[in-house]
FITIVEX-670852 format. One record per residue (C-alpha): residue in three letters; x, y, z. Coordinates in Angstrom, 2 decimals. Layout:
REM residues N
aa ALA | x X | y Y | z Z .
...
//
This chain:
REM residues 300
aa UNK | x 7.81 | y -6.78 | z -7.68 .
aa UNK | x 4.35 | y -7.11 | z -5.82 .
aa UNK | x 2.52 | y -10.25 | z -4.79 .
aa UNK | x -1.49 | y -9.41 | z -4.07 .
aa UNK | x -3.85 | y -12.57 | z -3.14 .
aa UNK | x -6.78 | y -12.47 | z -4.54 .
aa UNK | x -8.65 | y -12.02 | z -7.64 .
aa UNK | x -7.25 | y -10.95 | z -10.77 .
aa UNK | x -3.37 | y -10.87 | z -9.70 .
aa UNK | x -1.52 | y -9.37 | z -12.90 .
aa UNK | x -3.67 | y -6.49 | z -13.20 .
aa UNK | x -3.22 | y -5.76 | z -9.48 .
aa UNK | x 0.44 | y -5.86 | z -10.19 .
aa UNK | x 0.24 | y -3.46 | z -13.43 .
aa UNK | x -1.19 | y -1.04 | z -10.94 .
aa UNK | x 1.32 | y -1.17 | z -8.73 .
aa UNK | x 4.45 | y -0.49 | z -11.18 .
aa UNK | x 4.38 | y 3.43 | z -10.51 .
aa UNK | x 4.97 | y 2.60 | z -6.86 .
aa UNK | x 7.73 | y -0.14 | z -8.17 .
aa UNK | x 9.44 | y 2.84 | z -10.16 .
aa UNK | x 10.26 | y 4.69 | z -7.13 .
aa UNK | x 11.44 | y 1.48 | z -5.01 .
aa UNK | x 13.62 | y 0.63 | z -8.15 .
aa UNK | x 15.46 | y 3.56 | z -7.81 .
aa UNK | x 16.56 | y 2.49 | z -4.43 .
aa UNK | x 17.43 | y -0.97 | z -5.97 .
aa UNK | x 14.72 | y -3.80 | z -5.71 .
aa UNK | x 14.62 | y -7.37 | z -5.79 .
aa UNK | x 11.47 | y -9.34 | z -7.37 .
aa UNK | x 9.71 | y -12.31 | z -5.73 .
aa UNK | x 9.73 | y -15.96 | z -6.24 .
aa UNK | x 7.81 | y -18.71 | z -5.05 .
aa UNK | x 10.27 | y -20.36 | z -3.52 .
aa UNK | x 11.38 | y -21.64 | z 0.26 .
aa UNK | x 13.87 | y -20.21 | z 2.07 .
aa UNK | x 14.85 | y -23.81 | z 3.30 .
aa UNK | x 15.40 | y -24.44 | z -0.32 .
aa UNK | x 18.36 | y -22.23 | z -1.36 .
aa UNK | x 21.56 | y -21.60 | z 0.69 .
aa UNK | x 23.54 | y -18.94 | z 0.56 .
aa UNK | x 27.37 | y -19.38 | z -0.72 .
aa UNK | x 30.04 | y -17.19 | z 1.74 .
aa UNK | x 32.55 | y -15.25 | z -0.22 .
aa UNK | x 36.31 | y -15.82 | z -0.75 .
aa UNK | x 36.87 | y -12.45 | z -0.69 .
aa UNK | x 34.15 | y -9.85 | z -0.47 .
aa UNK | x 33.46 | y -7.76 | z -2.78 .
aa UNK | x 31.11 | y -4.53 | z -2.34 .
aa UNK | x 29.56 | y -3.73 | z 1.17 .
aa UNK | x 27.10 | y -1.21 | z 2.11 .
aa UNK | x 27.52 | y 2.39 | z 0.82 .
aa UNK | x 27.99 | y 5.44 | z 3.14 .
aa UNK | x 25.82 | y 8.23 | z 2.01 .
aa UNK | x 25.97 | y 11.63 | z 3.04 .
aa UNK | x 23.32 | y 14.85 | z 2.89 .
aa UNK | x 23.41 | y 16.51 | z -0.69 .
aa UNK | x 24.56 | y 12.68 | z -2.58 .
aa UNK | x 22.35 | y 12.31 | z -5.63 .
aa UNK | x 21.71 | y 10.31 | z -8.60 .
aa UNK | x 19.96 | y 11.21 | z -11.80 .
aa UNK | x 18.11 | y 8.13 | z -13.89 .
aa UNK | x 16.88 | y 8.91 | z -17.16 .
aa UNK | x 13.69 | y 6.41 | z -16.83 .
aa UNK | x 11.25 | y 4.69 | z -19.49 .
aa UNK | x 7.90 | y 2.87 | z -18.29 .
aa UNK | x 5.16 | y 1.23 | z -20.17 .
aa UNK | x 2.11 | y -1.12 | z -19.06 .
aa UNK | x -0.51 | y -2.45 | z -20.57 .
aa UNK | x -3.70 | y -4.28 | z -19.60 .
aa UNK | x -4.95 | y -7.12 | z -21.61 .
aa UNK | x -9.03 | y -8.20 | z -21.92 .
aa UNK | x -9.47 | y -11.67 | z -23.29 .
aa UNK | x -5.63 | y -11.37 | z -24.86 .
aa UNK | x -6.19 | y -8.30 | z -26.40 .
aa UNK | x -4.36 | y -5.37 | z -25.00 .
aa UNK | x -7.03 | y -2.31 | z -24.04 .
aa UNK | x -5.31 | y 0.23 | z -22.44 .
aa UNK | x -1.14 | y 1.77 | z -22.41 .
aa UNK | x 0.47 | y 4.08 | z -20.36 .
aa UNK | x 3.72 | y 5.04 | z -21.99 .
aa UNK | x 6.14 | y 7.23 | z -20.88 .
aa UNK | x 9.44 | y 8.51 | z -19.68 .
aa UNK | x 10.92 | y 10.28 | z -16.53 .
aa UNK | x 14.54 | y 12.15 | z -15.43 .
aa UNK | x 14.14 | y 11.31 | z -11.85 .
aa UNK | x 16.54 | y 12.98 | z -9.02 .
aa UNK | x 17.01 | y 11.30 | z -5.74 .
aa UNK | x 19.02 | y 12.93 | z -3.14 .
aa UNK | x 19.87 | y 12.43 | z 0.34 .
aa UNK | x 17.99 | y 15.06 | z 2.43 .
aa UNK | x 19.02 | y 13.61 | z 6.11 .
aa UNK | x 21.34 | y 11.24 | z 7.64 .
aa UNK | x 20.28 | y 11.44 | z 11.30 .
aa UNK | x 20.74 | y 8.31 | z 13.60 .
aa UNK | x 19.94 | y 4.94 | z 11.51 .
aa UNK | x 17.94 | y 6.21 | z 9.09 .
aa UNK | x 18.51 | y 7.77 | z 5.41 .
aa UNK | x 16.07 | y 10.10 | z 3.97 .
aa UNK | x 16.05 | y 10.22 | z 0.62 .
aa UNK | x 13.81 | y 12.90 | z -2.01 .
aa UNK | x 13.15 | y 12.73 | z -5.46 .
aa UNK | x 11.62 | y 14.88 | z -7.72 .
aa UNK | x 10.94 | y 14.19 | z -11.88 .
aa UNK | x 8.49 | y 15.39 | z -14.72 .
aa UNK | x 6.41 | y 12.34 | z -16.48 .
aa UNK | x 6.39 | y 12.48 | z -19.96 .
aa UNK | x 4.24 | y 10.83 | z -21.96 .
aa UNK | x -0.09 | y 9.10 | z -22.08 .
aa UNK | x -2.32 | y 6.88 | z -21.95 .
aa UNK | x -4.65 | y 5.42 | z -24.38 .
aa UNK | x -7.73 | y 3.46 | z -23.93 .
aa UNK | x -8.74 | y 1.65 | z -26.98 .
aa UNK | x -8.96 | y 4.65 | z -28.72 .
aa UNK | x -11.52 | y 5.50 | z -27.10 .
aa UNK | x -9.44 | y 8.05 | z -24.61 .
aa UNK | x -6.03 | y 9.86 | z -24.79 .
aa UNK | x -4.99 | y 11.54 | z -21.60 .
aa UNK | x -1.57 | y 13.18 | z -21.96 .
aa UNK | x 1.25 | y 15.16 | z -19.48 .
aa UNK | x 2.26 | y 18.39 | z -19.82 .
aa UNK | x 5.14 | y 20.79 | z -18.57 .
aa UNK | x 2.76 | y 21.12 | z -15.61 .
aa UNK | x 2.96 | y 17.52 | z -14.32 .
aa UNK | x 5.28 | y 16.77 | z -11.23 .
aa UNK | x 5.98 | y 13.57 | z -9.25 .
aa UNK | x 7.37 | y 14.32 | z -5.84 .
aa UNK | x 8.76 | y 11.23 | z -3.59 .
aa UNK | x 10.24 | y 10.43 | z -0.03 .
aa UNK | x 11.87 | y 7.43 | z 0.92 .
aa UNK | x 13.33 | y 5.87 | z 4.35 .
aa UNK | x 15.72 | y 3.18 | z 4.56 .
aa UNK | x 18.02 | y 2.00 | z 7.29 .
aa UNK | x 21.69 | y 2.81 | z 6.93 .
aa UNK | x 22.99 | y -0.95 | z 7.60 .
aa UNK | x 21.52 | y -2.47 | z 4.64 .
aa UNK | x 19.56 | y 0.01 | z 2.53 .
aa UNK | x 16.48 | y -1.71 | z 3.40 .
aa UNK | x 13.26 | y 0.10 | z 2.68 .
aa UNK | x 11.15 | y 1.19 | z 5.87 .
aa UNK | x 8.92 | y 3.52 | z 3.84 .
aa UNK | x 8.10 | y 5.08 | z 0.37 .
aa UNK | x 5.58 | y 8.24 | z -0.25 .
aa UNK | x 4.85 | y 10.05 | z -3.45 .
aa UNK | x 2.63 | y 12.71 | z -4.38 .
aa UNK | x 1.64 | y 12.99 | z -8.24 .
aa UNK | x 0.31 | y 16.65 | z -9.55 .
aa UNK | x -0.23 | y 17.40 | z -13.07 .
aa UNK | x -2.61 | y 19.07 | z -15.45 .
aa UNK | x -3.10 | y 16.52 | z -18.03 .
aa UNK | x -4.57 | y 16.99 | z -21.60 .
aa UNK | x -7.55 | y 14.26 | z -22.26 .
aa UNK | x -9.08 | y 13.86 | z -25.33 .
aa UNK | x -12.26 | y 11.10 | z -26.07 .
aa UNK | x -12.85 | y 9.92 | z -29.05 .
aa UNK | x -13.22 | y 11.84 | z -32.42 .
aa UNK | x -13.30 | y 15.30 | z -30.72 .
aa UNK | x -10.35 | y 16.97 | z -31.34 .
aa UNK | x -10.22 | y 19.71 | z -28.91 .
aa UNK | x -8.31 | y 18.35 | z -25.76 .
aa UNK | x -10.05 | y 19.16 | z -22.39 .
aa UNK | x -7.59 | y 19.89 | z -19.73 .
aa UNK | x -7.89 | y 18.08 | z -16.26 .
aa UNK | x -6.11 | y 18.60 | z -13.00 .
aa UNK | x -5.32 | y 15.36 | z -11.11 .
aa UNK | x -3.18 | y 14.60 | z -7.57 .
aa UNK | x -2.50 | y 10.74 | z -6.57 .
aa UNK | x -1.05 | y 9.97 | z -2.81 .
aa UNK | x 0.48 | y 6.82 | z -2.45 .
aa UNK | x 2.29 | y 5.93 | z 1.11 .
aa UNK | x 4.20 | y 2.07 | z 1.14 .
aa UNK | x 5.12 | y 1.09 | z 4.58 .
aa UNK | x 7.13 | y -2.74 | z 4.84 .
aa UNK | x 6.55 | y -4.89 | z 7.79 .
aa UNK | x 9.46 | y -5.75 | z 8.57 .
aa UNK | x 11.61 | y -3.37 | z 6.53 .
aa UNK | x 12.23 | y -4.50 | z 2.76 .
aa UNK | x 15.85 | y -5.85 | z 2.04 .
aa UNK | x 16.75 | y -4.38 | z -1.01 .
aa UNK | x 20.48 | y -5.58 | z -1.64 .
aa UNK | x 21.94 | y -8.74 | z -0.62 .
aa UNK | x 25.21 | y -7.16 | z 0.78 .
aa UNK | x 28.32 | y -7.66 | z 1.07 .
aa UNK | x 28.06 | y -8.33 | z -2.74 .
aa UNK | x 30.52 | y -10.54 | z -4.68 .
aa UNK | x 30.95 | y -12.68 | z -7.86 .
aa UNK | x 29.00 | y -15.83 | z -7.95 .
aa UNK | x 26.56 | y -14.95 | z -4.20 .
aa UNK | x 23.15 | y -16.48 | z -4.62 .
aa UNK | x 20.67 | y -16.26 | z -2.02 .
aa UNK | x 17.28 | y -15.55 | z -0.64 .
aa UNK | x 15.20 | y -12.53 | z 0.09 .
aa UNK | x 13.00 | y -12.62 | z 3.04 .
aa UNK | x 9.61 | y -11.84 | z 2.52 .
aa UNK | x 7.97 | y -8.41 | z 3.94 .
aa UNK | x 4.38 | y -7.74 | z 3.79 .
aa UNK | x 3.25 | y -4.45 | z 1.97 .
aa UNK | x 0.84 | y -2.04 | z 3.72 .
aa UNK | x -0.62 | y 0.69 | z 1.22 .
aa UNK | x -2.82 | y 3.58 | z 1.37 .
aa UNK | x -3.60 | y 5.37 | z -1.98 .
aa UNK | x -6.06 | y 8.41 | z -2.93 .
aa UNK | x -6.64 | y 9.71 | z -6.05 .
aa UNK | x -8.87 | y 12.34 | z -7.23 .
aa UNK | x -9.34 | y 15.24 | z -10.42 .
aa UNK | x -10.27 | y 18.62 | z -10.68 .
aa UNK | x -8.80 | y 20.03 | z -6.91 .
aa UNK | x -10.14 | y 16.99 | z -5.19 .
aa UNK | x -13.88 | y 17.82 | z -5.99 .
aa UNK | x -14.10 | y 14.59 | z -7.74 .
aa UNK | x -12.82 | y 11.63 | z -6.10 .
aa UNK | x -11.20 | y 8.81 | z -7.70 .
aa UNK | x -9.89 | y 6.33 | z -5.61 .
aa UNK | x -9.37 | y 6.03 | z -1.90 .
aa UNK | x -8.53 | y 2.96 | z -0.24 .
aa UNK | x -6.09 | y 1.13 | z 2.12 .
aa UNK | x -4.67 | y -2.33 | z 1.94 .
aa UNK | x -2.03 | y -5.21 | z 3.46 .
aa UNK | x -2.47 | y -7.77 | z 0.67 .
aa UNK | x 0.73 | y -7.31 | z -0.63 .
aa UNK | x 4.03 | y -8.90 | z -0.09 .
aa UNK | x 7.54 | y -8.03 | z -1.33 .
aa UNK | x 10.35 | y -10.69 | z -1.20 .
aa UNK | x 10.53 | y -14.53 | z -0.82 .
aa UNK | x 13.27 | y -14.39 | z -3.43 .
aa UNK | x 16.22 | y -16.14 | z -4.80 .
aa UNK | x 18.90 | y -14.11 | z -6.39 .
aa UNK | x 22.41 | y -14.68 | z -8.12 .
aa UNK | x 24.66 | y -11.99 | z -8.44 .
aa UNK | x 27.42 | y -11.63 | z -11.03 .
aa UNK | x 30.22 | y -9.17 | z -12.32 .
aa UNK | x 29.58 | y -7.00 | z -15.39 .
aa UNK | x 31.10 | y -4.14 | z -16.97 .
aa UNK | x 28.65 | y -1.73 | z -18.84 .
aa UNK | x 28.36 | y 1.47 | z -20.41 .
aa UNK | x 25.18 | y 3.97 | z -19.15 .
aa UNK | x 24.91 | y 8.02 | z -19.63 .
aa UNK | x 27.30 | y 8.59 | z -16.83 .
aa UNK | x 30.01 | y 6.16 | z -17.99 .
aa UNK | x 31.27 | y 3.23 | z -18.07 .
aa UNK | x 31.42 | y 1.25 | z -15.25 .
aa UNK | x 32.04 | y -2.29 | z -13.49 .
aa UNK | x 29.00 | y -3.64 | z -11.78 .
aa UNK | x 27.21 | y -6.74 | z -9.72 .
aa UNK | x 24.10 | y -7.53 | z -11.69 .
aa UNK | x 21.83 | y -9.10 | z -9.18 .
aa UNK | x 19.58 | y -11.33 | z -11.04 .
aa UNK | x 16.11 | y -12.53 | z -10.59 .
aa UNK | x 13.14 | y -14.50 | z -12.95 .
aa UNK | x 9.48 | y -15.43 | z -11.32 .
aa UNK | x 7.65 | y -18.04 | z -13.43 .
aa UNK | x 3.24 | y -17.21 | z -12.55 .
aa UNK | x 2.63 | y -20.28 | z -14.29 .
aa UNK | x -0.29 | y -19.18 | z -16.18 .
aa UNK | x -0.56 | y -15.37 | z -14.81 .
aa UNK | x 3.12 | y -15.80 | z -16.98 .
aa UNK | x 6.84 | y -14.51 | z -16.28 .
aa UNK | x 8.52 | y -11.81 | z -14.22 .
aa UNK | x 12.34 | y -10.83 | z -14.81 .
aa UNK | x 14.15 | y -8.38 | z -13.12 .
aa UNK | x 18.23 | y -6.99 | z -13.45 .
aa UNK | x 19.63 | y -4.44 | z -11.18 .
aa UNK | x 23.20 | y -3.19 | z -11.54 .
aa UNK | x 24.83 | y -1.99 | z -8.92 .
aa UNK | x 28.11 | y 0.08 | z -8.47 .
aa UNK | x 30.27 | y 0.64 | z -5.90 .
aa UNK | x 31.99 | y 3.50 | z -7.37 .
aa UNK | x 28.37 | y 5.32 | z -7.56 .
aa UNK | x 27.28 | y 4.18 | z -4.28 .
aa UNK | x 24.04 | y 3.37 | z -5.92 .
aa UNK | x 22.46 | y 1.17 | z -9.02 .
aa UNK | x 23.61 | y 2.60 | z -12.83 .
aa UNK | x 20.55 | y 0.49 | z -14.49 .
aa UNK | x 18.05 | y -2.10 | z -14.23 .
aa UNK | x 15.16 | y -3.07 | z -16.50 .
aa UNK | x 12.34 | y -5.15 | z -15.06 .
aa UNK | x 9.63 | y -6.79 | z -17.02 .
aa UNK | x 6.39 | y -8.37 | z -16.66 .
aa UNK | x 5.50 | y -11.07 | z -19.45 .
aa UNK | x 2.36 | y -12.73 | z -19.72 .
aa UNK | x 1.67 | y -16.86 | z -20.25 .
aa UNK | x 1.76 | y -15.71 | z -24.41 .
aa UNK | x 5.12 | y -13.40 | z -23.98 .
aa UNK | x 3.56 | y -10.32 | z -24.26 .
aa UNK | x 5.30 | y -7.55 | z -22.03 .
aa UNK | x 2.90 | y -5.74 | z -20.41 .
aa UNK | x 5.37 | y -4.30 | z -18.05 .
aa UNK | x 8.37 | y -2.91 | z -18.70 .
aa UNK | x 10.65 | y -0.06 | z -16.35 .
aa UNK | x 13.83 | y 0.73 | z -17.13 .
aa UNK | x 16.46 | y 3.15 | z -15.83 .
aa UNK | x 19.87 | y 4.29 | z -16.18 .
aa UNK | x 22.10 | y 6.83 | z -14.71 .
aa UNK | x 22.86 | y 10.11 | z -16.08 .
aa UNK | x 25.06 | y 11.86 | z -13.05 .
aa UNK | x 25.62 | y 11.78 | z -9.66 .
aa UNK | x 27.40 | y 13.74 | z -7.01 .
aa UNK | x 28.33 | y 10.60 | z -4.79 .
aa UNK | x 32.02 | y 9.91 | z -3.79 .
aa UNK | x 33.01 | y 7.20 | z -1.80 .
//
């Protein structure tokens, strides 16, 4: 989850999500409002799961499903809706450092009112690369590259015009994002530490002829979080499996409600699920991400 001062906060979070996506898949934690004076963290009787050794060639498969919306005067105008088998796999393992790449086909479109349908097709790619440090799987840096040829149609006319379109997105953390509140164990509550987010985004259509967006920006902040963390047992694609669900919920007051569940295995090495949603102050989702694993070729 993304904090951005400023103006009109929730949309500048909706934006953000297919960054989130990506950092999810390395296991996230949402923010809170809250002190790190204010919560303690408990110390184990016995501890549970600790950090994961990965190795090059360890991968993990989500099948994915994403949705946002963005509301005008409490009426929703616009929907992206869609789905994604992403692949992440560990590409390098030099010195302190894990490099991770992923690789997936969106599925799915957006609608505007109507007014415009732009959907994927078979020739749409999202590429990614992320760093984190081998101690604690904490996020240094995430980069993905979006290509596609997507089908747009406006309006009435029913004769879709196809468009080309690349986004760049690079996320660097400052300091490094802790993802995972290890050594994990029944009943561990805690706090997050806040890090602040530095993007720089372009977009443009048609072989970059026609610019769409191009900017840079350190308004963000990840963190500043309280957790609890509890054992589960639940049943995904791969299998079934006994988990820590690391739980989180961020009250906006009126910008409204942020919850967030990650479930992480230590016979995967990785998370199996986790499903994070944005409510507004009415209870309207407007965003929703959700994953679950399909394989993986990790052994501990």
């Amino acid at each position: 989850m993304f904090k951005n001062s400023g103006g009109n906060k929730l949309k500048k979070k909706t934006i953000c999500i297919f960054v989130c996506m990506l950092m999810i898949a390395t296991l996230a934690i949402p923010i809170s409002a809250m002190n790190k004076d204010d919560v303690l963290e408990n110390k184990p009787i016995s501890i549970g799961a600790d950090v994961p050794t990965w190795e090059v060639g360890d991968s993990w498969t989500y099948d994915t499903h994403y949705y946002q919306a963005i509301r005008e005067n409490n009426t929703i105008v616009s929907v992206w809706d869609g789905s994604l088998e992403l692949t992440l796999e560990v590409i390098d393992d030099t010195g302190d450092v894990y490099t991770l790449q992923g690789n997936g086909k969106p599925k799915g479109g957006f609608d505007l009112s109507g007014i415009i349908d732009m959907k994927t097709t078979r020739f749409s790619n999202l590429d990614t690369t992320v760093k984190l440090y081998k101690s604690n799987l904490a996020i240094i840096e995430n980069e993905y590259v979006f290509k596609a040829i997507l089908l747009l149609t406006l309006g009435p006319i029913p004769l879709p015009i196809p468009i080309q379109m690349k986004a760049y997105m690079l996320s660097k953390f400052e300091p490094v994002w802790e993802l995972l509140p290890f050594p994990l164990y029944d009943g561990k509550t805690g706090y997050t530490p806040q890090s602040t987010l530095n993007q720089t985004s372009d977009m443009s259509i048609f072989w970059g002829i026609i610019p769409i967006q191009s900017e840079t920006s350190d308004e963000g902040w990840v963190g500043n979080a309280t957790y609890e963390c509890v054992n589960e047992s639940i049943t995904v694609p791969a299998g079934n499996y006994d988990v820590y669900n690391i739980t989180s919920s961020v009250n906006w007051s009126e910008y409204g409600e942020d919850w967030y569940h990650s479930y992480y295995c230590e016979e995967v090495g990785n998370i199996v699920k986790c499903a994070y949603n944005i409510d507004q102050d009415d209870g309207e989702t407007v965003v929703l991400w959700e994953m679950e694993l399909l394989s993986t070729t990790y052994t501990p």
